[in-house]
C-alpha positions in Angstrom: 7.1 101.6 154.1 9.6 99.6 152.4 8.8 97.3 149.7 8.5 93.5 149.6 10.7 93.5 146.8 13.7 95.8 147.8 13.9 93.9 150.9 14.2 90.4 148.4 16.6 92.0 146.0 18.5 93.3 148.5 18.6 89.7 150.2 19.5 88.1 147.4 22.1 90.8 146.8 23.2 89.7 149.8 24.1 86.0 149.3 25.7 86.9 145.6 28.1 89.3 147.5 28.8 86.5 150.0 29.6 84.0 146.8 31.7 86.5 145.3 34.1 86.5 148.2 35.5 83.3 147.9 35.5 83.0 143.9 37.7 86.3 144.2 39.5 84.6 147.1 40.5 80.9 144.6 41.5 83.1 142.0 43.9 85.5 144.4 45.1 81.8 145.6 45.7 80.2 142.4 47.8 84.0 141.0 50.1 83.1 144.4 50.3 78.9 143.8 50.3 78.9 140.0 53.2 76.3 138.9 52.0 75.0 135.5 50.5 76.8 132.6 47.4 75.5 133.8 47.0 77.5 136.5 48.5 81.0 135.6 45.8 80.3 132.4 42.7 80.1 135.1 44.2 82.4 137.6 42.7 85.8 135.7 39.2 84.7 134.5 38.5 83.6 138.1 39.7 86.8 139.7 37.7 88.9 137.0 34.5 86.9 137.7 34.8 87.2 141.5 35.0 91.2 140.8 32.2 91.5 138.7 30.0 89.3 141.0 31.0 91.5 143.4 30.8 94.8 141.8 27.3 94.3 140.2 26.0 92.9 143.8 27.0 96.1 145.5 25.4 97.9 142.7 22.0 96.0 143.2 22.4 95.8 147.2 22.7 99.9 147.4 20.2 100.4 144.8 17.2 98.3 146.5 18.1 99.0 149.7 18.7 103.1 149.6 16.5 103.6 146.6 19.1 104.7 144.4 17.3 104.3 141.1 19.6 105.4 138.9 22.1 102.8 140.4 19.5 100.4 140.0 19.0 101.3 136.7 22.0 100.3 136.0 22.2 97.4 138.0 19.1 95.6 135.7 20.8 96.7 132.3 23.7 94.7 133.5 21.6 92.0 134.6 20.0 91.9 131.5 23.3 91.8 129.4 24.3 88.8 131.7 21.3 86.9 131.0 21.2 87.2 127.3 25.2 86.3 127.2 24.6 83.3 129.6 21.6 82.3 127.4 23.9 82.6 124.0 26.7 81.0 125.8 24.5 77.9 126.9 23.0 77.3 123.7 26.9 77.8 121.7 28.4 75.1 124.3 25.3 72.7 123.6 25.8 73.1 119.9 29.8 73.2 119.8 29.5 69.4 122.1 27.1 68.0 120.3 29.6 66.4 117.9 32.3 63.8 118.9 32.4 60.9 120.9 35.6 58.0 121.5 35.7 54.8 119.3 34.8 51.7 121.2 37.1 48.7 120.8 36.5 45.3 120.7 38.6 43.3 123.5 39.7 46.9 125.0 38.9 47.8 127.9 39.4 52.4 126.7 38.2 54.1 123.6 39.6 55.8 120.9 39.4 59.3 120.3 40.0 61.1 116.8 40.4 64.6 116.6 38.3 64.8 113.3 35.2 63.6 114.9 34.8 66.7 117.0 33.7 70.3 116.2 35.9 72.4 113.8 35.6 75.2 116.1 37.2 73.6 118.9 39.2 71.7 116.8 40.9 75.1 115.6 41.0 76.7 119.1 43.2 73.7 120.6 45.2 73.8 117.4 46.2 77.6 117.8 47.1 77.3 121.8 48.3 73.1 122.3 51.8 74.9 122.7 50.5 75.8 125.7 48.2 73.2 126.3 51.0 70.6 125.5 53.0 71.8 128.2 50.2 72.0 130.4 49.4 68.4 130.5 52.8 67.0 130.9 53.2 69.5 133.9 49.8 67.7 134.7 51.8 63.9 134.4 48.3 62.4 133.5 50.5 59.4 132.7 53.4 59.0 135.3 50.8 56.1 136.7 51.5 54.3 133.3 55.0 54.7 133.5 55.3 54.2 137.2 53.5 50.6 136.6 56.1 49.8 133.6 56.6 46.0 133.1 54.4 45.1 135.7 51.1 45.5 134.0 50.7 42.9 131.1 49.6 43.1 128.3 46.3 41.4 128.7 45.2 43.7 131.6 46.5 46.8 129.6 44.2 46.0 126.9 41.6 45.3 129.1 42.2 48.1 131.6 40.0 51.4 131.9 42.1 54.9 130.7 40.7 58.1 130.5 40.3 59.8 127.5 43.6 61.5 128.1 45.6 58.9 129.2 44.3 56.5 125.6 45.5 60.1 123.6 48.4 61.4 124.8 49.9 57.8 126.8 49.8 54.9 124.3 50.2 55.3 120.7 46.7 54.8 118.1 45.4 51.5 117.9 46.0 51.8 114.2 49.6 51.5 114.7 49.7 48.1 115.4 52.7 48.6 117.9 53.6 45.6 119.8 53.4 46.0 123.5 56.1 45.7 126.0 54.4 48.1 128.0 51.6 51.1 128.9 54.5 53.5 127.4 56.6 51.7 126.0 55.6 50.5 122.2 57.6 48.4 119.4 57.3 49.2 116.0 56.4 46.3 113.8 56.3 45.4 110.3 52.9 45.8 110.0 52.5 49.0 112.0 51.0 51.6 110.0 52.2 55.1 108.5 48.5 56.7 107.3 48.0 57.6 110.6 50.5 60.8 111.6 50.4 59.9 115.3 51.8 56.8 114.6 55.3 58.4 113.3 55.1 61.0 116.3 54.6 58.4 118.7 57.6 58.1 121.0 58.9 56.1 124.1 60.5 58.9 125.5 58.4 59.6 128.6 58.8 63.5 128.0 57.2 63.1 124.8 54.7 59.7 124.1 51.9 60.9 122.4 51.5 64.5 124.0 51.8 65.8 120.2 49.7 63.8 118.4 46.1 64.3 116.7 45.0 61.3 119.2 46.1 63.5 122.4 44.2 66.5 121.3 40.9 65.0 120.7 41.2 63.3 124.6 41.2 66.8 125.7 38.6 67.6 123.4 36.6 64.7 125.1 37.2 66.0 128.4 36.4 69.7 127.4 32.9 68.1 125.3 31.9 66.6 128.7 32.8 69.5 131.2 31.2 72.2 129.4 28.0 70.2 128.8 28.3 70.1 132.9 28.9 73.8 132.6 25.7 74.1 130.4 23.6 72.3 132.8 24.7 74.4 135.5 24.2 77.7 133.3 20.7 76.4 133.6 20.2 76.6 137.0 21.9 79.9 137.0 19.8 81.3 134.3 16.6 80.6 136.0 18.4 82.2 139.2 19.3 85.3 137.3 15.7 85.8 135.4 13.7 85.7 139.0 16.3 88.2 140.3 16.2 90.4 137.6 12.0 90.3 137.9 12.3 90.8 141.6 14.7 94.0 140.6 12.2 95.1 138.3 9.7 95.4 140.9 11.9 97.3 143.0 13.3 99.7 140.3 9.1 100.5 140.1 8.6 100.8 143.3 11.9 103.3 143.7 10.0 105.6 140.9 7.0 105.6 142.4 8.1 106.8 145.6 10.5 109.6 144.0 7.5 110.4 141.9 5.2 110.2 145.4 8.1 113.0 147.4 7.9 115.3 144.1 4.8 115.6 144.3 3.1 115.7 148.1 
């Protein structure tokens, strides 16, 4: 008689396979569509995750279902090494977000971000790759809507305007500048502007350049990253709790594999 729970595990086994397919299937997409930096960056870590879903699925499909135990075996120690580095993983990306946070402005309708409000150890990882990323978000042109508007945006409802955290980094120079506006990316330097802050002097109207080197454009991204990966944390939740009742359910059927081998050794 099968068991309850090599039938469940082999269910579940099941719908992870089916998930697998088309994870394996973006990433094959994005290696054939890849234009930017962007891309070819996410192409490989989605194409290695859609195999690994896959390969440990199979694993845990033929073990439950034709009471391979040593495949299941392995199956649950590979479970088990997922669950403890998706556990680690969520607690790092809580404790890595949980500093940083854009300057609100009075009369202004964006924030301000500074790159030396954020964590140190993702202030250093975007610091060793922005060649990279740098390219990556003017291939993105997070602010050809700010050029494309030009002179036809005042300054008034500039100011007042929303901008993402991007677009107030790496489009329009620091609010420390004092720049005078003619307009969203196009900045006059003034007498008063100032020269503590770096980004001011690497500021430039050139729409190739603006901002996408400064200190300000880094910690946008920063901003962006803090927020998606708390999403990402939230989500590892889920999936934890997901992963600790299938690795139970396996549990039960890796028992009830030995007790039958154990049962047709011995009549």
């Amino acid at each position: 008689m099968v068991k309850v729970s090599n039938n469940l595990l082999g269910l579940l086994n099941i719908a992870t396979f089916l998930i697998s397919i088309p994870i394996l299937a973006g990433g094959i997409w994005l290696s054939r569509q890849a234009n930017t930096e962007c891309e070819q960056f996410l192409e490989k870590p989605v194409i290695a995750l859609g195999v690994f879903v896959m390969v440990v699925s199979l694993a845990g499909l033929i073990g439950s279902c034709c009471r391979v135990t040593w495949l299941l075996w392995v199956y649950l120690l590979v479970m088990f090494l997922l669950i403890v580095l998706l556990f680690s993983f969520t607690i790092f990306a809580f404790v890595v977000t949980n500093k940083g946070a854009g300057e609100a402005l009075s009369g202004r309708g964006y924030k301000e971000y500074r790159l030396g409000d954020y964590s140190h150890w993702l202030q250093k990882r975007v610091n060793n790759n922005w060649g990279r990323i740098g390219s990556c978000l003017q291939d993105s042109k997070i602010c050809q809507k700010l050029i494309d508007d030009g002179s036809n945006t005042a300054a008034n409802d500039f100011y007042k305007g929303h901008l993402s955290a991007l677009q107030s980094g790496c489009c329009k120079p620091s609010n420390d500048c004092n720049f005078e506006y003619v307009s969203p990316t196009n900045w006059t330097k003034t007498p008063t502007s100032s020269l503590t802050n770096q980004d001011c002097v690497t500021w430039s109207n050139d729409p190739k350049t603006l901002c996408y080197s400064c200190q300000s454009c880094k910690a946008g991204l920063l901003d962006n990253i803090k927020t998606d990966w708390k999403k990402v944390a939230i989500i590892n939740i889920i999936f934890l709790i997901f992963l600790i009742i299938v690795y139970s359910v396996g549990c039960c059927a890796f028992r009830n594999n030995r007790e039958d081998n154990s049962w047709k050794r011995y009549p």
